[in-house]
C-alpha positions in Angstrom: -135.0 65.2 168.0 -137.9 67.3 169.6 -139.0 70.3 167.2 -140.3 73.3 168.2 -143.9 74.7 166.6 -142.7 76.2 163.7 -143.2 80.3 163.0 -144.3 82.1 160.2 -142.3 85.2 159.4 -144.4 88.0 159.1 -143.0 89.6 156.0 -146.9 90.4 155.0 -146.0 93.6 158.0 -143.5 94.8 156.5 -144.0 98.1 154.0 -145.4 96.4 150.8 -142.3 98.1 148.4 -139.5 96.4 150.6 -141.3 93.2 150.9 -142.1 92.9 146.9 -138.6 93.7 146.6 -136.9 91.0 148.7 -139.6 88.5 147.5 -137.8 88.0 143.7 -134.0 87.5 145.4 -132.3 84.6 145.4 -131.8 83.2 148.7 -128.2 83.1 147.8 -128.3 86.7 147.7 -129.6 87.5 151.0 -128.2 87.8 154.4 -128.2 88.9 158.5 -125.6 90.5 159.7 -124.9 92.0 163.4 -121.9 94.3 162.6 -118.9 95.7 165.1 -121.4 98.7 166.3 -124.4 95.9 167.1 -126.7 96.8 164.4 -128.6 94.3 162.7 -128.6 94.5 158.8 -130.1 92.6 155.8 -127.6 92.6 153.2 -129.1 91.7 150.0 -128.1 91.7 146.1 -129.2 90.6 142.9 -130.9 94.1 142.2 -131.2 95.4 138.3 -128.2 98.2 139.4 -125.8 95.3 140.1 -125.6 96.7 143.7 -125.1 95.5 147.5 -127.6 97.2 149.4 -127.7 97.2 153.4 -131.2 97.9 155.1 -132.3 98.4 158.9 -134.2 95.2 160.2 -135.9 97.5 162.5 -137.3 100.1 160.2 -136.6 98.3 157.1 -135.4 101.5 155.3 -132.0 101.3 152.7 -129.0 102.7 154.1 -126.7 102.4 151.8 -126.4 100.9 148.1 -122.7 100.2 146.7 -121.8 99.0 143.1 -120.4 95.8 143.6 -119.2 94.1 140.3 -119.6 94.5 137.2 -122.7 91.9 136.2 -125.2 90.9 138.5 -124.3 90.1 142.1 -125.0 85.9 142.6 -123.9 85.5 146.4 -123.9 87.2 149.4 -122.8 86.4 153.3 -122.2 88.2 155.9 -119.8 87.5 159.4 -120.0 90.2 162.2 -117.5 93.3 160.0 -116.5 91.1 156.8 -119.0 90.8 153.8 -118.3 88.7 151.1 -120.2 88.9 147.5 -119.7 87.1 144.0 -120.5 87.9 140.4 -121.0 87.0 137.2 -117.9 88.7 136.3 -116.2 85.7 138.3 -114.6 88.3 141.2 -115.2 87.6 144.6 -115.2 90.6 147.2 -114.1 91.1 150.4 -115.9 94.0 152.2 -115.6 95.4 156.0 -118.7 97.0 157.7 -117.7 99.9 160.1 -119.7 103.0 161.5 -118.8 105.6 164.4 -119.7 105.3 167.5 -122.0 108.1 167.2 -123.8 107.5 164.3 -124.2 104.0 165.8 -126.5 105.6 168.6 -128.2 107.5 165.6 -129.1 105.0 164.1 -130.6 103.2 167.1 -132.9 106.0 167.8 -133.7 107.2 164.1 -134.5 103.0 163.3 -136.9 102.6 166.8 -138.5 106.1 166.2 -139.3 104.9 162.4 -137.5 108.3 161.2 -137.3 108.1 157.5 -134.2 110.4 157.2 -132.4 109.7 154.2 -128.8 110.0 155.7 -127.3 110.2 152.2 -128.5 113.4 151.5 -126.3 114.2 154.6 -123.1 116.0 154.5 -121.4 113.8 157.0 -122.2 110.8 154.7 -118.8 109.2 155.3 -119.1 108.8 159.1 -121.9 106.5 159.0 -122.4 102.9 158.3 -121.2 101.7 155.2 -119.4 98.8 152.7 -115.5 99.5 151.7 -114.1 97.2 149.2 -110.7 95.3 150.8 -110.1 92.9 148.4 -110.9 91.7 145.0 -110.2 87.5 144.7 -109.5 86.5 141.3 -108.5 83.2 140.1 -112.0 81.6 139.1 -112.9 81.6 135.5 -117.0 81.8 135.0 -119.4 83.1 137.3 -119.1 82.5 140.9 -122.1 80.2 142.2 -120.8 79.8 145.7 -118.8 81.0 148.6 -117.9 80.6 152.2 -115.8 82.7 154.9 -114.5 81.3 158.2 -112.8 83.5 160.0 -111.0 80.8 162.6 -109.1 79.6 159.0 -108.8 83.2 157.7 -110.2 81.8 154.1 -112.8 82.4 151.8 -113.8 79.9 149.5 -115.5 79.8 146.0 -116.5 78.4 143.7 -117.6 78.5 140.0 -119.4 77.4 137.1 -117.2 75.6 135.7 -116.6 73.5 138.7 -113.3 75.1 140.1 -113.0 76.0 144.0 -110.4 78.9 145.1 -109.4 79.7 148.5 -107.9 83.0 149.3 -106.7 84.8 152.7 -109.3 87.2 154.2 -106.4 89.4 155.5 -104.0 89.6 152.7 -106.3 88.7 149.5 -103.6 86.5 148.2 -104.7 83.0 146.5 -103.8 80.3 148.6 -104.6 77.3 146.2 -107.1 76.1 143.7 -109.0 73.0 143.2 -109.7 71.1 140.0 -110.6 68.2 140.6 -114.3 68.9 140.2 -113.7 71.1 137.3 -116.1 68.9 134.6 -118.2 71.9 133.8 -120.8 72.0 136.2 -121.5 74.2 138.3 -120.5 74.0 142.3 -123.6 75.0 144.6 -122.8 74.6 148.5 -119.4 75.0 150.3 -118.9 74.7 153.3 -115.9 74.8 155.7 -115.0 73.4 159.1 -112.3 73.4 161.8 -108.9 71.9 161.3 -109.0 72.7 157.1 -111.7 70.7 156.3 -113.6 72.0 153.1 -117.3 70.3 151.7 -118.1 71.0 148.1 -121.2 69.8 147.0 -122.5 69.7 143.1 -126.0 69.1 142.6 -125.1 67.6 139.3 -123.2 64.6 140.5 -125.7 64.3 144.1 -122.4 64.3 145.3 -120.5 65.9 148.6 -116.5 66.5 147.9 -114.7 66.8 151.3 -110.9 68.0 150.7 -108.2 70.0 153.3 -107.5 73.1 152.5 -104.6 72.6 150.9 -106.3 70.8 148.4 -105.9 67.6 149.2 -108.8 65.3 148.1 -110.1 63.1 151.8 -113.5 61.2 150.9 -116.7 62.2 148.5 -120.0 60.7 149.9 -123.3 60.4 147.6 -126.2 62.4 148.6 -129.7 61.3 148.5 -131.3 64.8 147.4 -129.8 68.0 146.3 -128.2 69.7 148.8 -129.7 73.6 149.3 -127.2 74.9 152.2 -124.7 73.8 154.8 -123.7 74.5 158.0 -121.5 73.6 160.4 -121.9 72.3 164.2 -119.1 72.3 166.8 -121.1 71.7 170.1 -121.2 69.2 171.0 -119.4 67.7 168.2 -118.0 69.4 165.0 -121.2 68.3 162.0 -121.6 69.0 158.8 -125.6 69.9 158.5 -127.1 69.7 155.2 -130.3 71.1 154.2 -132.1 69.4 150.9 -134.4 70.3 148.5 -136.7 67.8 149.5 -136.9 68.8 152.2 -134.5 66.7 154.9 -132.1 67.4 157.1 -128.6 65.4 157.5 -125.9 65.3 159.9 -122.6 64.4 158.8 -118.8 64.1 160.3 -116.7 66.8 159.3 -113.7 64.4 159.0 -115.0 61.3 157.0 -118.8 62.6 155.3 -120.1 59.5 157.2 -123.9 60.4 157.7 -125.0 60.3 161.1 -128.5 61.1 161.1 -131.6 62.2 158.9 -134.7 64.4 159.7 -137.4 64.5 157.7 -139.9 66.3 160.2 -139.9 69.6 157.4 -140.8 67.7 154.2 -144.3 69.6 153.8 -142.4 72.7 154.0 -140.3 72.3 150.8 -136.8 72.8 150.6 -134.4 73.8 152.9 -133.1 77.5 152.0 -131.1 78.5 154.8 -129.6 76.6 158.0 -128.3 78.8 161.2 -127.1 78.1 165.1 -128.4 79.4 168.3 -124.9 81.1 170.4 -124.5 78.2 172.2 -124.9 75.5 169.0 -127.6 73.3 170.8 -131.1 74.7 168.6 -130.7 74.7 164.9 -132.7 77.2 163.0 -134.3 76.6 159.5 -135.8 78.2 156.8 -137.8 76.5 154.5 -139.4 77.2 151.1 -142.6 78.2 152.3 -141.7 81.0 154.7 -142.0 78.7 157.3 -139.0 79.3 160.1 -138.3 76.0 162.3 -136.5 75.1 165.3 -134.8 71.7 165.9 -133.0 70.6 169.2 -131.6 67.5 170.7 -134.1 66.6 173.6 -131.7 64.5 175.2 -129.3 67.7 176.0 -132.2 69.9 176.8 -132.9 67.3 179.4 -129.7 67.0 180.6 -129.6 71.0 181.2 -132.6 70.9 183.2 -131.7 68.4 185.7 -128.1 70.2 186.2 -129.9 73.6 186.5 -132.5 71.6 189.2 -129.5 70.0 190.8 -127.9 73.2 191.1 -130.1 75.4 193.2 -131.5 71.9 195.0 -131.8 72.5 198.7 -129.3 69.3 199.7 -126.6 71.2 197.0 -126.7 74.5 199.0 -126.6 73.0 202.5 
């Protein structure tokens, strides 16, 4: 594994109200989001108002603010036009994202000419970008603690307090089955889902990672070493679950069997793991760590292999 030097984010930049704001959020409660129109947002919760606010990543300025549940906001991701959020009040939310075309392009030149308009002192408020409720998923009994949306499987899955996982249908909202298995009273804190129905559910309680279809059938349950923070999943060039720790490590493990594959512990001095991503392509992994410090990680091996079929390819003996 050859890493990258890490980079600091420069959140010092941004305007010191935004950046105090953002600073006391759970990182549960924050997320990136490129919607249909090709904006970039930062979707964020866990506010005193109970609201689901959407800023500008280029100008950093709030464009909207929606009341999301009733009790605090705990989770928050986003995927291209769907938003999904969680709550005390033990309702999960489905959202779609959607603007005009035209206010798209305003927004493009009002965010890159650092305009401060506040567009909801607008008439034409309902044209522009905003959050619209879809569904309301209801079937877990104490405050949700963790969710997950794939939208090959058409699911979303939660989980709550009390241990209990639900998965519901993104298009209909209708519950498709529950879990209880790990329904002791503690609290789930990562799920994570992968291709062919495979669902991870990890409690930091029990160290331990659940894997089960999504019918709820129960597969295999591995032992962690450390907490696990977030989880990802790889499916170039082979489908991983990555899991990111609080001490700091990385693991790779099959999405079939939880067999653990490999373990990087290259970001230790950083602190936990808070957030894991995947470059297009799935061949750089992208970290966030405690500190603020923002790491990439990829395979040398296929980088190496990429550069000798890019060299082969424009090789004088290929093109004679």
């Amino acid at each position: 594994v050859d890493m990258a030097t890490p980079a600091t984010p420069a959140m010092d930049t941004a305007p010191i109200g935004y950046g105090r704001l953002l600073d006391s959020l759970d990182h549960k409660c924050m997320a990136i989001n490129v919607d249909g129109a090709g904006m970039v947002r930062v979707i964020s919760a866990g506010y005193w108002d109970d609201s689901v606010k959407l800023h500008s990543l280029e100008s950093l300025r709030e464009i909207d603010s929606v009341s999301a549940h009733t009790g605090k906001v705990t989770c928050v991701l986003a995927d291209g036009s769907v938003v999904v959020t969680g709550g005390v009040d033990g309702v999960v939310r489905v959202w779609r994202t959607g603007e005009a075309p035209h206010a798209a392009m305003f927004e493009v030149v009002t965010d890159r000419l650092g305009m401060k308009q506040d567009r909801k002192d607008e008439g034409d408020h309902d044209n522009y970008h905003q959050l619209s409720c879809t569904h309301s998923l209801v079937g877990l009994v104490a405050p949700v603690t963790a969710i997950n949306y794939n939208n090959e499987l058409d699911v979303v899955v939660s989980g709550c307090g009390t241990g209990r996982v639900c998965i519901h249908t993104v298009s209909t909202g209708k519950l498709m089955n529950t879990i209880t298995d790990l329904e002791d009273g503690n609290p789930i804190d990562v799920i994570c889902t992968a291709g062919h129905g495979y669902v991870a559910v990890h409690t930091a309680v029990s160290s331990a990672v659940n894997l089960f279809w999504v019918n709820g059938q129960r597969l295999a349950r591995a032992q962690a070493h450390a907490r696990i923070t977030c989880m990802a999943v790889n499916r170039q060039p082979s489908s991983l679950f990555v899991c990111g720790h609080d001490d700091g490590t990385i693991t790779f493990r099959q999405t079939w069997d939880l067999l653990e594959v490999k373990r990087v512990d290259t970001l230790v001095s950083h602190g936990a793991i808070r957030s894991i991503g995947f470059s297009q392509d799935g061949q750089v992994l992208l970290l966030g760590s405690q500190d603020g410090v923002f790491s990439f990680i990829a395979d040398a091996r296929q980088e190496t292999q990429e550069r000798q079929k890019s060299a082969r390819a424009v090789s004088p003996s290929m093109l004679v």
